[in-house]
N, C-alpha and C positions, 0 to 999 in steps of 0.2 A: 373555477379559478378566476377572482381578477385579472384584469387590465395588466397589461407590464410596460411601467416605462421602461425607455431606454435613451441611449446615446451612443451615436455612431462617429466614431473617431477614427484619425488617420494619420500612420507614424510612415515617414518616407515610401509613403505604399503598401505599407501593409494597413488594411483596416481590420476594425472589431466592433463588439457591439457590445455597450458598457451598460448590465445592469449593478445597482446601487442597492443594495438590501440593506443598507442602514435606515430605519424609517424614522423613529422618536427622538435618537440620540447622536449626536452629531460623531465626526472623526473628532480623533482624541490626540490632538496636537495642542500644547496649552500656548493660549496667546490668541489666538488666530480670529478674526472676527468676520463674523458672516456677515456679508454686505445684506441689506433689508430688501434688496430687488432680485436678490438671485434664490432663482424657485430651488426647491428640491426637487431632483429626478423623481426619486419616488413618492408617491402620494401617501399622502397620510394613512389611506384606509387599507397601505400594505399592498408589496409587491405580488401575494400571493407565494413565493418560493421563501421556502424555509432552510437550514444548514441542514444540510446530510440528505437532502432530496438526492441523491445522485445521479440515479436511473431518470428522472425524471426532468434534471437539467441536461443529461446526457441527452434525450428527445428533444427536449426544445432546443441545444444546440446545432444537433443534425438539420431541423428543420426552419429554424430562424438564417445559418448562414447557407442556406440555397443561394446559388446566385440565379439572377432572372427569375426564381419562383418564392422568392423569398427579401427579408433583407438584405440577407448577402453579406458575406464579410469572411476573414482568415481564421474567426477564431468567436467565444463569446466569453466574456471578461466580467467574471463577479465580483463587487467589493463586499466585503466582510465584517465584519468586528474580530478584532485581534486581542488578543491581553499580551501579546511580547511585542506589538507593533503599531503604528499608527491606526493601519489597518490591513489587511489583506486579501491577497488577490487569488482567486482562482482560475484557470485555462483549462476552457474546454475547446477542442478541434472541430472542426465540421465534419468530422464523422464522431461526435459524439466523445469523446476517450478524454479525460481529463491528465492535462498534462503539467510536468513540473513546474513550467516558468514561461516566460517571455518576454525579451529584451523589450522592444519594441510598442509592447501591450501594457508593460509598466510602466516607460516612456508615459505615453496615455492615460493610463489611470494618474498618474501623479501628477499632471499638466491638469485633468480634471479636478482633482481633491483642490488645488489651488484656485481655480477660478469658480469653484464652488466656493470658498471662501470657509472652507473645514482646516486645511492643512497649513501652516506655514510653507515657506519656501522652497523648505529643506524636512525630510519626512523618511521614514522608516517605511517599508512593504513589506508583509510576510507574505512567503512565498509556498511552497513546496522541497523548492529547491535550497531553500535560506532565504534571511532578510537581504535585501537591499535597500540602499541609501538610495533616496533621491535629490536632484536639487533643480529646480527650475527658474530660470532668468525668461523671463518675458515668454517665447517662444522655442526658445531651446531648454531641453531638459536632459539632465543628464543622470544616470543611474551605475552606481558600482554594482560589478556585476558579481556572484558567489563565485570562490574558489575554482577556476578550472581542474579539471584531473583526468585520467586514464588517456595519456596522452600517447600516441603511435603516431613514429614518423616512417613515411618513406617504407609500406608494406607494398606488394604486391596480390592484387585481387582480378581473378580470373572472371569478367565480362562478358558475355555474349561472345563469346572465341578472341576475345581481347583482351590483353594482361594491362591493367592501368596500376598507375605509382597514385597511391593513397595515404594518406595522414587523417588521424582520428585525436578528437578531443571533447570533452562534456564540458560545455559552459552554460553547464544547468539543466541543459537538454544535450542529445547525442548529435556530433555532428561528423561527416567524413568533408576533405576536404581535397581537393584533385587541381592539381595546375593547368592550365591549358592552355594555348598559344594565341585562338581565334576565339576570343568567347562568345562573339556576336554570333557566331554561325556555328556554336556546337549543340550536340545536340542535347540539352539540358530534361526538357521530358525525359526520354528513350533512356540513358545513362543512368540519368537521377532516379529513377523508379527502379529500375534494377538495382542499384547500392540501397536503395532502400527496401526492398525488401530481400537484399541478398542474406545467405542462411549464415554468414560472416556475424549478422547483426541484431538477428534474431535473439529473444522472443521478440523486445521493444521495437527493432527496427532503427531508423538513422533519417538525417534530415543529409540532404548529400549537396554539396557547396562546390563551383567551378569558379575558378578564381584566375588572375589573368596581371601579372605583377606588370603594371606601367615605371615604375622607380622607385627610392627607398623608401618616401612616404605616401605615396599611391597607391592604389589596385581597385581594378573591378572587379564586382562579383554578381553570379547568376545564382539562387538557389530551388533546390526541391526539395517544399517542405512536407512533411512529414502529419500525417493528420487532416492536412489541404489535401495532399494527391494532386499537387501539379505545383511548377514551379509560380511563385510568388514576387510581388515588386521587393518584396526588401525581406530580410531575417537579420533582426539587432541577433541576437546570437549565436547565428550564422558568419555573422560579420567581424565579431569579436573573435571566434574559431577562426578563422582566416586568417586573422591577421595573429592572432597567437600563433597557430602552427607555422605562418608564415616568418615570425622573429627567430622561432625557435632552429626553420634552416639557414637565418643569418638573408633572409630576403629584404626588410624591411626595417629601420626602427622609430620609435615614436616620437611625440603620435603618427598617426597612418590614416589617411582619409579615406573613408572607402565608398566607392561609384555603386549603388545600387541599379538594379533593371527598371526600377522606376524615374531614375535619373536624379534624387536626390543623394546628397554625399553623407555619411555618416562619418563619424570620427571616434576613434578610438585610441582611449591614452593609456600607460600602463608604465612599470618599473621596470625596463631592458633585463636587468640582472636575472630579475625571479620572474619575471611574466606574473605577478603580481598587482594587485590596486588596477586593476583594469575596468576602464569607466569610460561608458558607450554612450557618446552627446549626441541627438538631432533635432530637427521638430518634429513638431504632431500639431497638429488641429482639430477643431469640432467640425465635421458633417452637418448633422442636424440633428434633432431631437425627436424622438416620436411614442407613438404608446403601439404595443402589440396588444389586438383587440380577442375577444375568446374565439373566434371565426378564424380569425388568422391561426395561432395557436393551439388552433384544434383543441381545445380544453372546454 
């Protein structure tokens, strides 16, 4: 196998690692002109990863987001070729499992496509979960996020011999959401890892969200994501579930800024009535750039 490049990006704390498998042919946004100084991620002579590898990005995801033995990162983020889309995005977890969407990692990829000088401003994603709109202003980028649904207010789930008040919603991915008093000092591991893997939520399991309502457009949030196995700086749809379940018991209305564990604020807007047109703004930046070599990749 070839060299892989990549690119390590970072959305209010969550990081990823951005490979490009567009090699010959550019994204297919018409207008958009590729500045003559900005390299392609991927080299001409091919990333080496083809579509449908699955088992075998599923490996190099496990083993590229190590942390400390590895690059390191929340997630590893494939761009695509689309025929209903600019382009699109794949999500794999660090433990390998490819999953539907991510706020935050599209944030990213679409802040990328633009300073790659592929996409206009404003671009399409295809997802798993559905398209998303994106639109990016300088450093903020903002993305409509798919239809939330299977939405649960205010259940009762039996804990570790502790009955907690729970609220459930998919905003693309599965999420539980729990109010909390003290969020700085709760315990977000220990809790989160049980909601996630409680038999409530099973086969998929749940990303489990502790959230902490400062006023009507305010809140902070801690999460435990799902796929990581430990709580994370930020979850873009985690965040958007928070603050949806949050409208919907009359906590909040929009927009609603929300405090991540990384300390960056996200924001999220939406239509009061229907919890509808909900669209999750923050930045993201580039890390660096690098090649994963056959030695590293074991390949």
């Amino acid at each position: 196998m070839r060299p892989i490049d990549f690119i390590k990006m970072s959305a209010a704390g969550n990081d990823f690692i951005i490979i490009d498998k567009f090699r010959s042919r550019p994204l297919t946004s018409p207008g958009a002109e590729k500045p003559e100084d900005t390299p392609r991620l991927c080299p001409s002579t091919g990333s080496g990863l083809r579509s449908g590898q699955g088992s075998q990005i599923s490996e190099l995801a496990k083993e590229l987001c190590q942390r400390k033995l590895s690059i390191g990162a929340d997630g590893l983020l494939l761009i695509e070729p689309s025929e209903k889309a600019d382009f699109k995005m794949r999500i794999f977890n660090p433990d390998g499992k490819e999953v539907e969407m991510c706020g935050n990692g599209a944030r990213c990829v679409a802040l990328y496509a633009v300073k790659k000088g592929s996409c206009s401003d404003k671009m399409i994603i295809e997802t798993q979960a559905g398209s998303l709109e994106a639109e990016v202003e300088k450093d903020k980028i903002k993305i409509k996020l798919v239809c939330s649904k299977n939405l649960r207010l205010k259940f009762d789930l039996n804990i570790n011999s502790q009955v907690y008040k729970l609220s459930y919603i998919n905003t693309g991915v599965p999420h539980v959401v729990c109010f909390v008093r003290d969020l700085d000092n709760f315990d977000v591991e220990g809790v989160g890892r049980a909601i996630r893997y409680h038999g409530e939520f099973q086969p998929e399991g749940t990303n489990a969200n502790f959230v902490e309502i400062v006023d009507k457009s305010y809140i902070k949030i801690r999460t435990y994501e799902r796929g990581v196995e430990q709580e994370t700086l930020a979850c873009g749809t985690g965040s958007a579930a928070a603050v949806l379940v949050s409208a919907s018991l009359k906590k909040v209305n929009p927009p609603v800024s929300v405090q991540t564990r990384g300390g960056e604020v996200l924001k999220v807007y939406f239509d009061d009535a229907e919890l509808e047109n909900v669209w999750l703004e923050g930045g993201a930046r580039v890390i660096y750039k690098g090649e994963v070599g056959n030695k590293m990749h074991g390949r």
